[in-house]
C-alpha positions in Angstrom: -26.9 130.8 -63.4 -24.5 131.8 -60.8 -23.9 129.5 -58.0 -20.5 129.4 -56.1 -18.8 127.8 -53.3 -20.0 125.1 -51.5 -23.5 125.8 -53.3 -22.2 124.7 -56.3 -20.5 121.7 -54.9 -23.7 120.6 -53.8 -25.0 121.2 -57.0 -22.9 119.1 -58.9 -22.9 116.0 -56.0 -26.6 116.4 -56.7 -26.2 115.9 -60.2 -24.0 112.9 -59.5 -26.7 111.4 -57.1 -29.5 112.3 -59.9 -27.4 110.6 -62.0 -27.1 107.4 -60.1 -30.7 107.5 -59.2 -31.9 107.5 -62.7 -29.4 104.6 -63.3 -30.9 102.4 -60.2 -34.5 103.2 -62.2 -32.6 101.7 -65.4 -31.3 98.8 -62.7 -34.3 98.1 -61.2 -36.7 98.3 -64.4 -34.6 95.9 -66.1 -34.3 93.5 -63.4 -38.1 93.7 -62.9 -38.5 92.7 -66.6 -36.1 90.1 -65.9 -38.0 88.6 -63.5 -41.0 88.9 -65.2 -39.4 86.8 -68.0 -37.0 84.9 -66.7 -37.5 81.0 -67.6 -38.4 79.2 -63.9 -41.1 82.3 -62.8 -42.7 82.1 -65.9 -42.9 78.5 -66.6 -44.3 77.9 -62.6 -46.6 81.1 -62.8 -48.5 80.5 -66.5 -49.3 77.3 -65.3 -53.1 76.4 -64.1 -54.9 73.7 -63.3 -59.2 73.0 -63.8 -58.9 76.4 -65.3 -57.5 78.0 -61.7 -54.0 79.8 -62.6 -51.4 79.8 -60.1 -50.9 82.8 -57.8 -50.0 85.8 -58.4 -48.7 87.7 -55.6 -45.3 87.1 -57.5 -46.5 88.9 -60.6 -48.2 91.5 -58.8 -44.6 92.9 -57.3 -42.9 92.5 -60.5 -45.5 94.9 -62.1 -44.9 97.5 -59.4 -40.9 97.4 -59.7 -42.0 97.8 -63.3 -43.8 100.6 -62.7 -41.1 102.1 -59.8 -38.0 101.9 -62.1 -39.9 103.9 -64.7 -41.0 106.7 -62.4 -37.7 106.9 -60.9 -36.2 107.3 -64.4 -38.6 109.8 -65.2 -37.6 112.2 -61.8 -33.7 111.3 -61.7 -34.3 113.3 -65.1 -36.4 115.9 -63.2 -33.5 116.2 -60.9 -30.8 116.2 -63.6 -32.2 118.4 -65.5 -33.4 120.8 -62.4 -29.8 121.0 -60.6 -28.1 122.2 -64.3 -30.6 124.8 -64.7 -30.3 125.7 -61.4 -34.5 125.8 -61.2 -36.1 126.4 -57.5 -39.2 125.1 -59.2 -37.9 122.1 -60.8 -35.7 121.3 -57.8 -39.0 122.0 -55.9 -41.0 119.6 -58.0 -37.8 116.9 -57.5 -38.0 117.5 -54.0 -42.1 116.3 -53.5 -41.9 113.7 -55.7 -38.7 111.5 -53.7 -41.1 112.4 -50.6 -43.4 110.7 -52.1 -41.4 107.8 -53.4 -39.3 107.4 -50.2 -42.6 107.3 -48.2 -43.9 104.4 -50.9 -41.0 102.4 -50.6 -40.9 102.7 -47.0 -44.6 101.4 -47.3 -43.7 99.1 -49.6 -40.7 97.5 -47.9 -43.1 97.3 -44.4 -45.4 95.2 -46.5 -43.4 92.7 -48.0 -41.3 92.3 -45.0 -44.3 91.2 -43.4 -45.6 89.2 -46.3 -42.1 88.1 -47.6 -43.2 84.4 -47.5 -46.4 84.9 -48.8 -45.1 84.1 -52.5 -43.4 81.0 -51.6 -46.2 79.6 -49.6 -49.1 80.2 -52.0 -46.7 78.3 -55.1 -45.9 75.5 -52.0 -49.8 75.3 -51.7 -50.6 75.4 -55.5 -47.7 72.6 -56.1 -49.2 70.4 -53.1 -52.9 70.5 -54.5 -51.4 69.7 -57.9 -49.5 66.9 -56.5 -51.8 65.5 -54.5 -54.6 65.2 -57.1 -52.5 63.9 -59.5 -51.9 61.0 -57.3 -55.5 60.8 -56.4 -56.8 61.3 -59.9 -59.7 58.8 -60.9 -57.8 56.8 -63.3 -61.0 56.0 -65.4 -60.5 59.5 -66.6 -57.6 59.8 -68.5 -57.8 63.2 -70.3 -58.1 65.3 -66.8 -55.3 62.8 -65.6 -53.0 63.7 -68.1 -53.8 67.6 -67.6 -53.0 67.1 -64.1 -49.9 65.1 -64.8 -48.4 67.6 -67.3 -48.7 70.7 -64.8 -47.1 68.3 -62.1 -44.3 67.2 -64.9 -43.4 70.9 -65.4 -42.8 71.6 -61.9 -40.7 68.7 -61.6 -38.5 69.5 -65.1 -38.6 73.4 -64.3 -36.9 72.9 -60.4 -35.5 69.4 -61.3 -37.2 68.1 -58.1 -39.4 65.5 -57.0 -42.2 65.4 -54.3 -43.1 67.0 -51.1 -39.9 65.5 -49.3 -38.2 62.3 -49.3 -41.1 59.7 -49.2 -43.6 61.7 -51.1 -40.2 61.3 -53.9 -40.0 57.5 -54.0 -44.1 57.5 -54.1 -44.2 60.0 -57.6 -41.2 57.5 -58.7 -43.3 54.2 -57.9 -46.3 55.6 -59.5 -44.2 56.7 -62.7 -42.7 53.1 -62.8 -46.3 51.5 -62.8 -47.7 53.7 -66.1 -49.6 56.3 -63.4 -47.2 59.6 -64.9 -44.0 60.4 -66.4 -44.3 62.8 -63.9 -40.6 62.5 -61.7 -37.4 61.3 -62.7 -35.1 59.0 -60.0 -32.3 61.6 -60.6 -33.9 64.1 -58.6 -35.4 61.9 -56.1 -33.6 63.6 -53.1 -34.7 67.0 -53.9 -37.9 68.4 -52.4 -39.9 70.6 -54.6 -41.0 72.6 -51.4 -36.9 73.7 -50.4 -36.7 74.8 -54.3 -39.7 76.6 -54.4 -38.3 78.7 -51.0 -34.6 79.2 -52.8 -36.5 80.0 -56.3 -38.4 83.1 -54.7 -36.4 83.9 -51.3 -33.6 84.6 -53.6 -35.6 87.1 -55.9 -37.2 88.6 -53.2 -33.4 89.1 -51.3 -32.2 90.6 -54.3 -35.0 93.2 -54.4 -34.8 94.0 -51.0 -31.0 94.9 -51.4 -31.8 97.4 -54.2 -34.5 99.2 -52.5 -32.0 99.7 -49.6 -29.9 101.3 -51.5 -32.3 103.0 -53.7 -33.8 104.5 -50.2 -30.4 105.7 -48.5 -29.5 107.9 -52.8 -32.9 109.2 -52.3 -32.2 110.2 -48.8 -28.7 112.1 -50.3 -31.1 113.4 -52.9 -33.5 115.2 -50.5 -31.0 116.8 -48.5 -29.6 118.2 -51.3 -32.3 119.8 -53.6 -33.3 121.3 -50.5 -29.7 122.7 -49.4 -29.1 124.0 -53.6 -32.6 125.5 -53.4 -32.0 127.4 -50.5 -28.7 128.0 -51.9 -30.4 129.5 -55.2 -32.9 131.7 -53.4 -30.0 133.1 -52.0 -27.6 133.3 -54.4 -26.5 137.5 -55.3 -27.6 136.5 -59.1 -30.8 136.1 -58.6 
């Protein structure tokens, strides 16, 4: 093992970079598991109405992130490991799979820029054909009018909203006060469910966005170096 100079510089900055790569993994995998669980997602995406479940582009992502943060933990090891041995084919091996993960996420990131209302707009759909036949509901049928009425009630309680917009508000409240639902409550009559559903996902989606930036410009780094300490390697006097 017998790198010098500015070789072994790089060799230890692309330890550091391995280092913080496999720590955005850690990052990203746990905040993927976070939104997976976390409270408001899950108690809007379990939710289904006749039997239909609500979509599940949403779910879909999280499960990839899942699935990205735990293969980049898995090569910022390869990397680690690879620049202390000082191991053309390790380094090699490093070098093909951020390829292959910077062209993914580049993939990736073209896709959900061009779909990146796509989650908000199916829930905005799912909430208005919930809404609309719970006020429509055949009230000579009270077990399916209840059913609906719950799934509208936890849409309400989970984004402490009421309605479509403003007058679609006062009507869930009117039809609450006359025994329809205990569906809305007057406190959140000037909240749209629609606005909350855009901050609810616009803001996961924002946050994602911001780590695969910076995910993408470490693996960038990462390239150049395994490449540069390989060469460096194969030319080293040691070897």
């Amino acid at each position: 093992m017998g790198v010098e100079g500015c070789t072994k510089c790089i060799k230890n900055l692309l330890f550091f970079f391995n280092f913080i790569f496999w720590l955005a993994g850690g990052v990203i995998l746990g905040v993927a598991l976070w939104l997976r669980h976390d409270n408001k997602t899950s108690s809007l995406m379990e939710l289904k109405l006749d039997g239909a479940p609500a979509p599940s582009s949403f779910y879909i992502c999280v499960h990839i992130l899942i699935a990205v943060g735990a293969v980049m933990m898995v090569v910022g090891f390869l990397g680690c490991y690879g620049a202390i041995q000082e191991s053309q084919c390790l380094l090699g091996t490093f070098f093909v799979c951020l390829v292959i993960l910077f062209a993914c996420e580049v993939a990736a990131g073209i896709w959900g820029y061009m779909h990146r209302e796509t989650v908000s707009k199916e829930m905005k759909n799912f909430y208005d054909s919930v809404y609309d036949q719970a006020l429509t509901e055949n009230i000579a049928d009270p077990s399916k009018k209840t059913a609906v009425g719950e799934v509208l009630k936890v849409f309400h309680e989970t984004l402490q909203c009421c309605g479509k917009g403003i007058g679609t508000s006062f009507l869930s409240v009117i039809t609450s006060k006359v025994g329809f639902q205990d569906v809305c409550s007057p406190k959140w009559l000037t909240i749209d469910c629609h606005g909350k559903i855009d901050e609810l996902f616009s803001d996961k989606i924002y946050l994602v966005g911001i780590a695969a930036l910076v995910v993408a410009v470490i693996m960038i780094f990462e390239m150049i170096f395994s490449m540069v300490l390989c060469c460096g390697i194969r030319n080293s006097p040691v070897y």
